[in-house]
N, C-alpha and C positions, 0 to 999 in steps of 0.2 A: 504494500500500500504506500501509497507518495508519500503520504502525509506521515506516516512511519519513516521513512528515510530520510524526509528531512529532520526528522527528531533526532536521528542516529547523526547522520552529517552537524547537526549544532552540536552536540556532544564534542564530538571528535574536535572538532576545528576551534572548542575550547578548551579542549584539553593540549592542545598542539600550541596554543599561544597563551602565555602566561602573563600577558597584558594586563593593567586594570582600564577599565574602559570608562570614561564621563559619561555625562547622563545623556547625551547626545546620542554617543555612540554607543549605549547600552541600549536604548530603543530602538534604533535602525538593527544591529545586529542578533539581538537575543528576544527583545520583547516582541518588535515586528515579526520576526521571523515565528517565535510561538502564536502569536495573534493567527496570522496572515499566512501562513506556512502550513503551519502542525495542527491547528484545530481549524482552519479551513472558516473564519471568521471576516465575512465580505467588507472590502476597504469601505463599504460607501455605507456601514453599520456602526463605522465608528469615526466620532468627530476628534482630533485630536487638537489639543490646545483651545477647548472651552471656555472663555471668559464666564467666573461665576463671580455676581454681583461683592463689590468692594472686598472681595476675597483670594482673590487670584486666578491661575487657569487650571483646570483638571488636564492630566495628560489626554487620558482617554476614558471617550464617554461611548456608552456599548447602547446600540438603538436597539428595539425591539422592529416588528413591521408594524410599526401604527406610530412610530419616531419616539417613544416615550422611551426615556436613560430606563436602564434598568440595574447598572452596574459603570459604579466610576473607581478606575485606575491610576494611580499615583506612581507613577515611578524616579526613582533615583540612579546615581550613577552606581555602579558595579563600587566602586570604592567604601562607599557607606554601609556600613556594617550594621546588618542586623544581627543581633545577638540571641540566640537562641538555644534553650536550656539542653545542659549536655546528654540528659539521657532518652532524648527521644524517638533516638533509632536504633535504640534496646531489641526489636524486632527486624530490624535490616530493611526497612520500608523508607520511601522517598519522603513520604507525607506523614501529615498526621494532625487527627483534631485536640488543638492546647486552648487551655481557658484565654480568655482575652487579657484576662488581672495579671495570669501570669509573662505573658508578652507585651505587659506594658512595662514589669520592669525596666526594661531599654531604654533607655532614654528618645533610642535614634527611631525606634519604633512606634515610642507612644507620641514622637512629635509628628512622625507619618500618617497616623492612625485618625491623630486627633485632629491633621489637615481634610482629609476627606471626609471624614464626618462632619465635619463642618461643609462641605461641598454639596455632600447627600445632603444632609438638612435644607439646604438653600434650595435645593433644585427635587425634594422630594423623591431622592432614589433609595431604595431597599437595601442592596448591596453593598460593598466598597472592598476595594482592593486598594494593596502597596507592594514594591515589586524592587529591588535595586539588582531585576536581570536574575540573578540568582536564587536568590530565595521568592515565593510569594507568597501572599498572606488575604486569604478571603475572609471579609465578616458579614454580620445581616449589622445593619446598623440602628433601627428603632428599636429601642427596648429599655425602660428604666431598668432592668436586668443587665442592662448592656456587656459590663464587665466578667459575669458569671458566665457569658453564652462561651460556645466552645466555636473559634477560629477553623479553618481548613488550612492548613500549612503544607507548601512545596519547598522542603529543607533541600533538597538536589535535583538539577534540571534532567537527572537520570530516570524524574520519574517519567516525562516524558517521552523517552524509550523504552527503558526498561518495563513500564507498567502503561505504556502505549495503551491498550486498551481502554483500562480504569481514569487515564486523563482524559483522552479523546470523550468517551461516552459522558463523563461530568461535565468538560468544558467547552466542547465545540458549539458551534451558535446556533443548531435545529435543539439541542440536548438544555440549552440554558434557555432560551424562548419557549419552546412547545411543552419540556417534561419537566420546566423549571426544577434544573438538575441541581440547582446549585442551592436554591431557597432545599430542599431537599436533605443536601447534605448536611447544611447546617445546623438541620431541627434536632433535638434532645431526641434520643430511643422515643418511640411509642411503645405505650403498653398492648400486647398483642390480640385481636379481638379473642373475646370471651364468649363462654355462652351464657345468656341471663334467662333469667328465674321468672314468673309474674308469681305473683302472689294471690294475685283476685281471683285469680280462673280457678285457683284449689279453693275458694272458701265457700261455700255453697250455699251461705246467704246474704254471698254480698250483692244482690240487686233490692234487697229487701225493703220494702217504706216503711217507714213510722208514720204511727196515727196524729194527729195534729191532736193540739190540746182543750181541756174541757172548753177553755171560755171561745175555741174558735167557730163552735156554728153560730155563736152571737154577734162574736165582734168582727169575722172575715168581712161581710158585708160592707160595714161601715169603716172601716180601715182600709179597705183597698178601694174607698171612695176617697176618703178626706188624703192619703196617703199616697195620691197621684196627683195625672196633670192639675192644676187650680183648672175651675170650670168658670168659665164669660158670663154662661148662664145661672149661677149661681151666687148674685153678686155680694150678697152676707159671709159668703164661704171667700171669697176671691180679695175683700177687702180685706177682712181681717187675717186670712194668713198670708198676702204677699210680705216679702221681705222686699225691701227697698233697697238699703245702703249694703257695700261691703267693706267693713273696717279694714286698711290695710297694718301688719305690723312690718316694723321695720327692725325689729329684732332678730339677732342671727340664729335662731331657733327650730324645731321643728315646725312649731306651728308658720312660722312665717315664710316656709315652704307652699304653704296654703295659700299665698298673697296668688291671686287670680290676672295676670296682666297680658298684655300681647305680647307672642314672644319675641326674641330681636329681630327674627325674618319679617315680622310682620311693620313692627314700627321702620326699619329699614325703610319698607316700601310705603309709606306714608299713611297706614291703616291707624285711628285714631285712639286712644285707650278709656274709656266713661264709665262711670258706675252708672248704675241703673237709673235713679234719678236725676242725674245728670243730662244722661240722653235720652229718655223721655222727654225732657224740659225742652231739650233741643229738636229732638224728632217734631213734639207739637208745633213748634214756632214754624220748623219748616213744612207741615201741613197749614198752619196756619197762610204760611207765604207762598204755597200752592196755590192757595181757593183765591186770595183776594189780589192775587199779579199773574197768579197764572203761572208760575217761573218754576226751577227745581224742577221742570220735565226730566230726571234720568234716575239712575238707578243706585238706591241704597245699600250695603252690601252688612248687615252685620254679623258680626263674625263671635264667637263663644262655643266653649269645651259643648262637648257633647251631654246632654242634661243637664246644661245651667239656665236652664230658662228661658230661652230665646222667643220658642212659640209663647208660652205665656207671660214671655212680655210685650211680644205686640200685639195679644188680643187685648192685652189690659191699656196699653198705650190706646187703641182705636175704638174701644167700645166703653173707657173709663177717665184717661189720665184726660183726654183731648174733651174739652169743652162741648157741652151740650148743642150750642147752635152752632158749632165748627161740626158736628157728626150729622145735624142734620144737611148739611151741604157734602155729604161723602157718598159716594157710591162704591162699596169696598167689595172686591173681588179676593178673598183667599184661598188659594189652590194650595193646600197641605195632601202633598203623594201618600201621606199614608191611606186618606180615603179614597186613591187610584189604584193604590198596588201594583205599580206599573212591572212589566217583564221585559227581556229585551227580545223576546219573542212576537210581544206584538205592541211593538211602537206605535203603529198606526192607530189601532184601537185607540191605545194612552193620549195620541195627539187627539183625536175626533171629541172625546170627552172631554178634554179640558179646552179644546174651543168654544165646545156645545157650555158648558160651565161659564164660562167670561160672557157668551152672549146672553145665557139665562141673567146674568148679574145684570148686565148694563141695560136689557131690554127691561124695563120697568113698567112700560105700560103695554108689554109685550105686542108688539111692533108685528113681530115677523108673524104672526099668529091670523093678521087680517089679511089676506089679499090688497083689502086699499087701501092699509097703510101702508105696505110693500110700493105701491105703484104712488101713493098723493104725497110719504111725508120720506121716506125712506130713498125711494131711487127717484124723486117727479120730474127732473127735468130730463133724465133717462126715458122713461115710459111716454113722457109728452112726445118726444122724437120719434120712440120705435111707432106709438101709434099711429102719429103721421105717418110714417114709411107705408104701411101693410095696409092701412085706410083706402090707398089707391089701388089693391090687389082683392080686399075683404071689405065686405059691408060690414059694419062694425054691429048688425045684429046677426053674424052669421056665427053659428058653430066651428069654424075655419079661424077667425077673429079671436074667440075666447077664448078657445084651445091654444092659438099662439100665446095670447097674453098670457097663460097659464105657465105655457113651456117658459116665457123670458124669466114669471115669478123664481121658478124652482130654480130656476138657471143662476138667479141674484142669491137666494139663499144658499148656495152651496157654496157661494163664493165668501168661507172668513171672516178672511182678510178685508172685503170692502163690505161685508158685513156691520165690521165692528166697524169702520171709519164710521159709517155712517150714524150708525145707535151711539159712539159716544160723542161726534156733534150734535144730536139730538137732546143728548143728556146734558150737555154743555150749554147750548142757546136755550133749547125749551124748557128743561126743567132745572136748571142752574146747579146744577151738581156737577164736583168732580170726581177723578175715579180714582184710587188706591187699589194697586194689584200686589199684593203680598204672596210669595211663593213659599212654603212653608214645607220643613222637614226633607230637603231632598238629601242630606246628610246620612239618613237611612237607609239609601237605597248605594247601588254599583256605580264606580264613577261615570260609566256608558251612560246610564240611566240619569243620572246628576248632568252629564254634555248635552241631551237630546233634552231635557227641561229648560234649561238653558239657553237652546237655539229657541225653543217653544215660548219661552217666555221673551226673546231678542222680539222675535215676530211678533205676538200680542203687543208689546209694547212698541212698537214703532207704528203698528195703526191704531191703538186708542189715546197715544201719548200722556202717560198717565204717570204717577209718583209711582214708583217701584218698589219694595221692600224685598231683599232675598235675606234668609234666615241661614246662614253656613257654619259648620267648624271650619277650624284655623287651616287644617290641610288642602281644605278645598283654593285655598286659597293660594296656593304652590300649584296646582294642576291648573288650574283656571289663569296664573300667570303662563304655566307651560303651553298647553293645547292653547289661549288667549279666547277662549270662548267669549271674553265680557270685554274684551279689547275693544271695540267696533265702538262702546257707549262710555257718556260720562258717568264715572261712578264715585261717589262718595263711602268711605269705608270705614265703620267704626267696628269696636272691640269693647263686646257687653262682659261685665263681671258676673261672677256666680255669686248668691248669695252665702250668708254665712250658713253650715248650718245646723248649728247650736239654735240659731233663732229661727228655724225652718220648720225645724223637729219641734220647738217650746212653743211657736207659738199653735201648731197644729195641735198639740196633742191639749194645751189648754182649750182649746177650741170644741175638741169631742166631750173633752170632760166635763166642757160650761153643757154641752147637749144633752149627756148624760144624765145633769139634776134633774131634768124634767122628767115625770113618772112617765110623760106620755114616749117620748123616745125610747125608754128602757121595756116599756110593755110590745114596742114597735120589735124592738130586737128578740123579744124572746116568745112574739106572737104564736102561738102551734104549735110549740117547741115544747115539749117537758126539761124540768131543771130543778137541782138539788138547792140544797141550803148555800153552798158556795156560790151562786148565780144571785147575785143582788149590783144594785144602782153601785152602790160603798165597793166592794169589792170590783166591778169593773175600773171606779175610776181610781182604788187602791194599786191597784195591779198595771193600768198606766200611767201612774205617778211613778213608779220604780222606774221608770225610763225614762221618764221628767226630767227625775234629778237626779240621774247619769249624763244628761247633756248638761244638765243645769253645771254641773261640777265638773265636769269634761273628762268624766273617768272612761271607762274601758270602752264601753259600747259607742260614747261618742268618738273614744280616739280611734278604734279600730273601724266605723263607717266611716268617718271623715277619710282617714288613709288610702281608704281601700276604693273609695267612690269617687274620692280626689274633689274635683270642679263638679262631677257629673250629680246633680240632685237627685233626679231619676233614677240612680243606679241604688241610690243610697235610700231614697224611698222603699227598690223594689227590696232589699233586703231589708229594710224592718217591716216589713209587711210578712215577710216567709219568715223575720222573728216573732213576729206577738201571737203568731198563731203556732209555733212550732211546737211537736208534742216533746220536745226536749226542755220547754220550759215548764220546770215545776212550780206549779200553780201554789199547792198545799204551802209548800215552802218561801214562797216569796209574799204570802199570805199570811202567815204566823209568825209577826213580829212585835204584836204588840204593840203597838203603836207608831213603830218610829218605820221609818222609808227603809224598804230592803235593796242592799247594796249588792250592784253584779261584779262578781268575778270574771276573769277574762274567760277561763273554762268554761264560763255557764256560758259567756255572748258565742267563742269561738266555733262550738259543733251547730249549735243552731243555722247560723250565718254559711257557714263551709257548706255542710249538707244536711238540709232543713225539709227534706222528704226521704232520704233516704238514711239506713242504720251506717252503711259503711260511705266513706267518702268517695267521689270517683271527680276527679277533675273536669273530665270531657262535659260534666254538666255542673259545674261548681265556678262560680263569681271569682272563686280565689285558687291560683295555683298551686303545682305542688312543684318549689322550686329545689325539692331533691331530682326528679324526676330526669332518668338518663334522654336524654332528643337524641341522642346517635349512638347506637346499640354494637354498631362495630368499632367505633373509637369517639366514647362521650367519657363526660365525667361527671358523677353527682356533686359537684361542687362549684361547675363552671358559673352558674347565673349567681350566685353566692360570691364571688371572686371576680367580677363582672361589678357588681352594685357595691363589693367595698373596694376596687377600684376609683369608681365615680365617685365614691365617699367622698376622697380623701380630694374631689374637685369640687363640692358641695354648690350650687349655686350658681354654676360657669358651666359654657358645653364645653365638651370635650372629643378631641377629635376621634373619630370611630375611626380612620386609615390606621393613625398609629399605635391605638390601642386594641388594632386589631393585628398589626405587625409581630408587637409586644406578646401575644395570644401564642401566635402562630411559632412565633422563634423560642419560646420556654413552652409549648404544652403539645403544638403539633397536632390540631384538633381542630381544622379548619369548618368541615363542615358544621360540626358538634357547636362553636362558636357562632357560626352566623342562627342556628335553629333557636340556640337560647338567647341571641339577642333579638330574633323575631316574638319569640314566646314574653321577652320580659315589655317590648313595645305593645303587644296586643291587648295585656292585663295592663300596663301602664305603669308599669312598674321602673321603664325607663321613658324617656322624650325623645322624640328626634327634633333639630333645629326646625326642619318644617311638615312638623307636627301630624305626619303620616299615623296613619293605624297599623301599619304594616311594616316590615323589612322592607326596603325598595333600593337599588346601589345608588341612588340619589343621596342619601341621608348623609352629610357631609361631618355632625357631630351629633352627640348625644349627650342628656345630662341625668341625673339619678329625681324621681317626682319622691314628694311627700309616703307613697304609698311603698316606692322602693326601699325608702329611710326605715320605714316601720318594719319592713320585713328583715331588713339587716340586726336594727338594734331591740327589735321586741320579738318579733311573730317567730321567728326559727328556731328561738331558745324554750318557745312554751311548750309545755307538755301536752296540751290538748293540739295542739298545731301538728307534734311530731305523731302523737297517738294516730291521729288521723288519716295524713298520710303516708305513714310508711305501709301500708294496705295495700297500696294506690304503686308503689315501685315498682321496675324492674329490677332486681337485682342481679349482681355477679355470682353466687357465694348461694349453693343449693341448702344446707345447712340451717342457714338464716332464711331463709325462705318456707324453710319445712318448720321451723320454729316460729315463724310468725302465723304464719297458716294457721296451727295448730291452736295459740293463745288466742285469735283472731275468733275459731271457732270458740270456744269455751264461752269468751266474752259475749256473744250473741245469745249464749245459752242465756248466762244467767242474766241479760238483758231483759228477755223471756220470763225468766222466772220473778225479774223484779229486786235481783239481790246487788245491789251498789257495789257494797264494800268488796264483794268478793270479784266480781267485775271489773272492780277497779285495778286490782293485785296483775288480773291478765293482761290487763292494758299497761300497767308498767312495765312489766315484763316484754310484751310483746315492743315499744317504745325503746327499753335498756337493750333488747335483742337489736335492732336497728339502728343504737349506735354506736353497740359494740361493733359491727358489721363496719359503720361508715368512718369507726380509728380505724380498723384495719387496710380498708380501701384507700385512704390518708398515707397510711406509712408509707403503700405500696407505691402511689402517686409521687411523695417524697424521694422515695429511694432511686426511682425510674427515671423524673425529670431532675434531679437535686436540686428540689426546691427550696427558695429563702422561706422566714417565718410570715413573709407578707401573703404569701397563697394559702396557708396553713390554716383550718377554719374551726376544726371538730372540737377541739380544747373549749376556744371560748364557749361554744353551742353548750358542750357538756358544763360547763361552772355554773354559767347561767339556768341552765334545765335543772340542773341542782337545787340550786335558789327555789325558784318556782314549784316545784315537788313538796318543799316546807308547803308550800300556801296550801298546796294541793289536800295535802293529810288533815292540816287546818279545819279546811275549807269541810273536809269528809267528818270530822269528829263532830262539829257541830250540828248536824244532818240528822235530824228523827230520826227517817227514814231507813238509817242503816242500822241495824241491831249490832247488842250486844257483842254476841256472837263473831259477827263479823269484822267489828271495831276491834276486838282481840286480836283474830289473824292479820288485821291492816296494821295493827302496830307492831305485833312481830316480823311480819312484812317489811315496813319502812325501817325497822332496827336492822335491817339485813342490808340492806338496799344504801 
């Protein structure tokens, strides 16, 4: 092979001359020739002598086919000496991978090293090399690891004969582009795939429900009334629990993770930030400035998290905040997709109905419905002309005549578009109204489905020219810059807050309970219904007082829905609605206090909330993940989203960039797919951000930051026992053993669930809990030993001190409990003196 002899001829022809050669002349004769020679590396792939900003020139920068550096070169002359530890051709080999810590010893090397690093960083390359001809030296260069990673070293240019194969296939330019041979060689061992375990498929009643609790056939009704969207038509209900204002803190806190603002993508692009009453204030003036100039013809865009309010704040802005004789000058069109259900299977339909809808709106004294208003107020100076026309062909008492003027009618009404022109001048001159077109809720639907409303709503508003309102999340707002669907119009763009909601929760539930005193509401709820002595006015509104003053005081159940539901109210509604009725909540007990407010424990909020129909946990239908859970079965790790979110920790507040901290990933764990799966998984629970605000993974996402809801999983949710109890069910595991031991405690615990026996339930569940993470040190050391990890990846330690902690509350929390006998309470405490 060519390319082999000339590796043999550079040998030779240095070993025949015992020159030292400048830098000059070590590139033309040794570097070139390996470049360009011996791995067969095309001249016009590499740019030589790069100017990189206020830093100097890279020798040589290595293109991919799409021009992007992939790999920059530093060379020196032959004379400059790298220094290199003496025992590393112990094995009689050319090469060899040395830590980078230890090759910086050198003076001559860590000044090389820390020249192109500097190059990479400026110009965003991966790789780096330094080379003085003789020895070379490859690294991946991102990584706050950087120093621990292990280097690729060519100690003698013999490797490139003698081991001809092993260089050629690592280094040549189809092996470094296509099989990225070199990111490759770099990475840490991987741990070999394994086979894993499930745990749920052995437990035989893990699909099982639980009954919902006594007080739910009374209170379901009226809870997942008051506990939803606010109702327009309900304006006693709508007044008193909107929440208006959102207090911001400016304290470095968790809580002030919750501050609700646009994010920097969006104020970049000139999108506005208002609290609620703010922009109401502002929204009215600009309908006001509608009706009485006419002006503000285009389109308003507001932007807000998904279940913060949006829809019910612009029913309340137009049917509440806006002045009584401003609403009777309105003709308001809202088209919310949710009463479409639109598919992308039949667009057409979707479009036919929301025309036929805008025209119902505007047609008020239903226009289109007479024939002669069609022909005298609608098309007249139309009709005046075709009648002339056809009058010299037709006697205008003939059946020939009527029939035409029938066809031209159908003909006008099919036509939209000058449809509406005409009905909203009608609306305009004769009956003095203008129109408000609100689009509502397309956030719900597929972005297809959100483009084609959007063209639908471009068209209605260019013929009734009317004040617009679109109701969006933040992401849409990055698509709609990309595709430019809203390009064409003037648009104004604000950013609605969520409210708080400590004050969403307090003032609702005072709101049921003030309904509550009346005897006539309480006979309403338990009309038909047979019911025991626990079924009174006092006890319903006992029992949602307990939830009162958990938000009141901002203990568990407020911190754990605020986290977990983030901005979103709806999400956080729909979970106390699957809590007040779950049959996890024990009535008797939260009832027999004697007078004073019964206090929840996280254990009691967490199973309810997790899995509030079913006895075992299962993610696929659970609010909240399971962030052990392996995403890549042939090389994942139950710790990567855990080490991901205390990552971003340690950036609190600031994005961060996902290229480099996925480099970082990639060069200490080697577990690329496994990394991109759990940072899709931790975007979709929300558990991380991206800068423009996607729900999804998408290679767009430029950084990412850690939300309120991440925070809580790091520094509370992973260390409690009910969190762990729950899902390690729910695993795949490596490790058959642990699997068969949790299966089996899994089972037991279902029994005496069955049977109603707590205490001894409880025993299973620790066990089964201590069985999974005895499993997840072991999985740690293994991971340690494999990658030689620092203590900054290391996660199982803190989890276990913390679950410790919490185990006290746990036994606590059981000794106090009627409900568990004597009996029982004995083995629990011999239990936890073992434990």
């Amino acid at each position: 092979m060519k390319q082999h002899e000339n590796a043999i001829q550079l040998i030779e022809s240095l070993n025949s001359n015992g020159e030292k050669l400048n830098e000059a002349t070590t590139r033309s004769r040794i570097i070139d020739t390996i470049l360009y020679s011996i791995l067969s590396i095309p001249k016009n792939a590499i740019i030589a002598e790069e100017h990189v900003n206020k830093v100097g020139y890279s020798d040589y920068s290595l293109l991919d086919q799409n021009n992007k550096i992939i790999l920059i070169i530093e060379a020196k002359k032959e004379g400059l000496a790298f220094t290199l530890p003496n025992n590393i051709n112990i094995n009689n080999k050319n090469s060899a991978l040395i830590k980078i810590k230890t090759l910086l010893t050198d003076k001559n090397i860590k000044d090389t090293i820390e020249q192109v690093r500097q190059y990479c960083f400026i110009k965003g390359v991966e790789h780096g090399a330094i080379t003085n001809g003789n020895i070379w030296i490859f690294f991946t260069v991102f990584s706050q690891d950087f120093e621990n990673l292990n280097a690729f070293v060519i100690y003698d240019l013999k490797f490139f004969s003698e081991s001809f194969t092993e260089s050629y296939n690592l280094l040549n330019y189809n092996s470094l582009i296509k099989d990225r041979s070199l990111y490759k060689k770099l990475q840490k061992k991987r741990i070999q795939s394994k086979q894993t375990y499930s745990i749920k498929e052995n437990i035989s009643s893990f699909n099982v429900a639980v009954d919902f609790n006594e007080f739910a056939q009374y209170l379901e009704k009226p809870i997942r009334y008051y506990f939803s969207d606010l109702k327009v038509d309900d304006m006693d209900f709508l007044e008193n629990c909107y929440v208006e204002e959102h207090v911001e803190n400016t304290k470095k806190t968790l809580s002030s993770l919750l501050v609700d603002n646009a994010t920097p993508y969006l104020e970049k692009n000139g999108v506005i930030n208002y609290t609620r009453e703010k922009l109401s204030k502002k929204l009215s003036k600009k309908v006001t400035n509608f009706i009485d100039y006419s002006d503000s013809k285009h389109i308003v865009v507001i932007y807000g998290d998904r279940g913060c309010g949006k829809s019910t704040f612009i029913k309340k802005l137009l049917h509440s905040d806006i002045p009584k004789k401003i609403q009777e000058k309105l003709s308001v069109i809202h088209l919310d997709l949710l009463e479409y259900a639109p598919t992308e299977d039949a667009l057409q339909e979707f479009k036919e109905k929301i025309w036929n809808n805008v025209l119902d709106a505007i047609d008020i004294k239903n226009l289109r419905r007479s024939y002669s208003d069609v022909q005298n107020v609608l098309f007249k100076d139309e009709f005046i002309n075709y009648k002339e026309q056809i009058s010299s062909l037709y006697s205008k008492e003939s059946e020939t005549f009527s029939s035409r003027i029938e066809a031209k009618i159908e003909e006008s009404l099919k036509d939209y578009r000058e449809l509406a022109i005409r009905l909203a001048k009608y609306l305009r001159e004769i009956e003095r109204k203008e129109i408000i077109l609100v689009l509502d809720n397309t956030d719900q639907f597929s972005a297809e489905i959100q483009d084609y409303s959007f063209q639908i709503l471009s068209e209605i508003f260019s013929a009734i020219k009317s004040l617009s309102i679109i109701t969006i999340r933040e992401e849409r707002f990055f698509r709609s810059k990309k595709v430019g669907v809203l390009d064409a119009y003037e648009t104004v763009q604000y950013h609605i807050t969520s409210p708080k909601a400590d004050k969403v929760f307090i003032q609702r539930l005072d709101y049921i309970m003030n309904l509550m005193e009346d005897e006539s509401f309480f006979n309403k709820l338990t009309e038909n219904r047979s019911f025991n002595d626990n079924v009174t006015n006092e006890n319903f509104i006992k029992y949602l007082n307990v939830f009162r003053y958990d938000f009141q005081k901002k203990s568990n159940l407020y911190s754990f829905l605020v986290s977990c539901a983030q901005k979103d109210m709806r999400k956080a509604l729909d979970l106390f609605r699957s809590l007040v009725i779950s049959g996890y909540m024990n009535i008797d007990e939260m009832l027999a206090t004697d007078g004073n407010i019964y206090n929840l424990q996280i254990h009691q909020v967490l199973k309810p909330l997790m899995t509030p129909q079913k006895y075992f946990y299962q993610e696929k239908s659970s609010l909240i993940p399971n962030i052990f859970q392996l995403r890549n079965l042939e090389n994942g790790s139950h710790f990567t989203s855990i080490r991901i979110l205390k990552y971003l920790h340690n950036y609190i507040n600031t994005y961060t960039s996902l290229s480099v901290m996925k480099s970082e990933f990639f060069a200490v764990f080697n577990m690329e797919e496994d990394f991109i799966e759990n940072i899709t998984l931790l975007i979709e629970y929300k558990l991380i951000e991206a800068d423009i605000k996607v729900d999804k993974y998408i290679p767009e996402i430029e950084s990412i930051t850690i939300t309120p809801y991440g925070e809580y999983f790091i520094s509370l949710l992973i260390h409690f026992f009910s969190y762990l109890d729950l899902i390690c069910s729910d695993c795949e595991i490596y490790d058959e053993q642990t699997a068969n031991s949790i299966t089996k405690s899994a089972e037991e615990e279902f029994k005496l669930f069955s049977k109603q026996k707590k205490g001894y339930r409880l025993i299973h569940r620790i066990s089964k809990t201590n069985a999974f993470l005895k499993y997840l040190v072991m999985q740690e050391k293994e991971e340690k030993e494999t990658y030689n990890l620092d203590e900054k990846y290391l996660v199982v330690n803190d989890i276990i001190l913390k679950y410790k902690d919490d185990l006290k509350k746990v036994r606590h929390s059981a000794e106090r409990q009627s409900s568990i006998g004597e009996d029982e309470l004995s083995s629990l405490d011999d239990f936890f003196d073992k434990v």
